[in-house]
Every structure is written in structure tokens, then in C-alpha cells.
N, C-alpha and C positions, 0 to 999 in steps of 0.2 A: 365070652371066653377069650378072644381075642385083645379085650383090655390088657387083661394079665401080662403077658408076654412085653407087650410094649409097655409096659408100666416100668417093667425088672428092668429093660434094654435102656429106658430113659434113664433111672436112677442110675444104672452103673455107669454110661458114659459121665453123669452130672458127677461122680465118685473120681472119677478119672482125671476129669478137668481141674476139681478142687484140690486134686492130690500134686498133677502139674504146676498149677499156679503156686501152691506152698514151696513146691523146688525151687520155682523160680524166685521167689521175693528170697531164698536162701541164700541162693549161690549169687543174684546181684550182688548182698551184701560183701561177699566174699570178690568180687571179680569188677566190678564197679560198671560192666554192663545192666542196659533197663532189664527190668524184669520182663516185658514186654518182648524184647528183643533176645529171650536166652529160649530155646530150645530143649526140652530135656529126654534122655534117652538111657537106657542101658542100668532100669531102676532094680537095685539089689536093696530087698527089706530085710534079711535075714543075717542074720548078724551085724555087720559094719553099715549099713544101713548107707548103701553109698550112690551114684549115681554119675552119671558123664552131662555136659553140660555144653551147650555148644552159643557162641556171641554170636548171630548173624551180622551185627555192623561191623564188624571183624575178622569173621572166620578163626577166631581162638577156641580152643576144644580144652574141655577143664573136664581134670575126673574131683568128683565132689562126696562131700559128707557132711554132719552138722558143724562138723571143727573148722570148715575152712574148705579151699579149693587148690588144686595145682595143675597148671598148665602143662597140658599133652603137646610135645613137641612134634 
């Protein structure tokens, strides 16, 4: 009985992490930071499908979506 549980809990972090990493290879292309090195936070699915994005080798904060990214001053 106790499988179950951790079954569900593993799959959705593994749902989470593949969902991070797709932001990330996104917004690199948009920002010329590593994919590696972006951060992502503040995911909106629902409509604009948008997201904030943050460079740690730089400390530049990007609000994002699939069109492109713009620097948060």
C-alpha cells in the first residue's frame, strides 16, 4: 500500500523537473544565458503561457513566454 503513494510523489516531482528544464532550454535561447545556469519561477499555464526567469551568472531577472524574453529592471 505504501508503494502507491510514493509512486505518485516520484512521478510528479520527475513531471516538474522535465517541465523546468523545457523553460530553461527556452528562455536560454531568448537570453543567451546556460540553460543550466537559468532559474525558473512564477509559471503561468493559463492563457499567455508565461513565466519569470532569473541568469544566476548575472543576476538579470527576465519575464518570459515562447515569443521571446524582456529584461526586469
Amino acid at each position: 500500500m505504501i508503494k502507491s503513494p510514493v509512486l505518485v510523489i516520484v512521478v510528479l516531482a520527475l513531471v516538474g523537473c522535465a517541465t523546468d528544464s523545457a523553460y530553461q532550454k527556452t528562455t536560454a535561447e531568448f537570453t543567451g544565458c546556460s540553460a543550466d545556469d537559468i532559474q525558473i519561477s512564477d509559471v503561468n499555464t493559463s492563457g499567455s503561457n508565461t513565466w519569470k526567469a532569473i541568469c544566476r551568472n548575472n543576476a538579470k531577472i527576465f519575464k518570459c513566454s515562447k515569443d521571446g524574453c524582456t529584461e526586469i529592471k
